[in-house]
N, C-alpha and C positions, 0 to 999 in steps of 0.2 A: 504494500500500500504506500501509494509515494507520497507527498508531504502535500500537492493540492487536493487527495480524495480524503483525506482527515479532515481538511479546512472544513468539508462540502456536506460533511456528517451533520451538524449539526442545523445548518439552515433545511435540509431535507430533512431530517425531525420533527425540526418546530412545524414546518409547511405540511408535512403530512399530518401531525395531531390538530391542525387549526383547519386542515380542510377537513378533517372527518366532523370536527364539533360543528363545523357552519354545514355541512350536510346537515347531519343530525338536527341541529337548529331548524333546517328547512324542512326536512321532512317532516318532523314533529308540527310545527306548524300549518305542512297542508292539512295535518290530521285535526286540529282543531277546530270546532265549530262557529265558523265565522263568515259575515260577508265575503264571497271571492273578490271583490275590489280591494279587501282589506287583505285579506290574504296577499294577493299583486305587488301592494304598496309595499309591505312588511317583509316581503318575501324577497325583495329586490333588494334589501338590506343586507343580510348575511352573502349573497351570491356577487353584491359589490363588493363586499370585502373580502370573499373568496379571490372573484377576480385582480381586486389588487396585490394580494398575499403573493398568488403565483407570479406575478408581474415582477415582483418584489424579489422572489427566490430565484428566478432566470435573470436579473440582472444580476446579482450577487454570485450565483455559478461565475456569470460570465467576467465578472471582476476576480475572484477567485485564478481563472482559466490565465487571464492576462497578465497577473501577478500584481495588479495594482490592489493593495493589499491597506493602504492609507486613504482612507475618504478627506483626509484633513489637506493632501497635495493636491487637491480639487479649487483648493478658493485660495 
């Protein structure tokens, strides 16, 4: 195991336990008894932050990959 698939362990962790809870989040949710517009609204919640999270762990792979390893050489 080379020294960039150690770095890669843990943002794939966090990203797989935070997509399983906003799943779960959402499916618990359609099972609830409620207007479907509310559902819509509420449910677009957890699935935007799903979609950010992933957004979030493919850029960090991809800093990772590059070896830029300091966010702070940025500004």
């Amino acid at each position: 195991m080379n020294q960039h698939q150690k770095k890669m362990i843990a943002p794939t962790v966090i990203t797989v336990l935070l997509s399983a809870y906003m799943l779960t989040y959402f499916f618990v949710l359609l099972a609830v008894p409620m207007p479907v517009w509310v559902k819509v609204l509420v449910g677009l919640i957890p699935l935007g932050m799903l979609g950010a999270s992933v957004y979030v762990f493919i850029q960090r792979i991809k800093e990772i990959r590059s070896g830029e390893e300091d966010d702070l050489s940025q500004y």
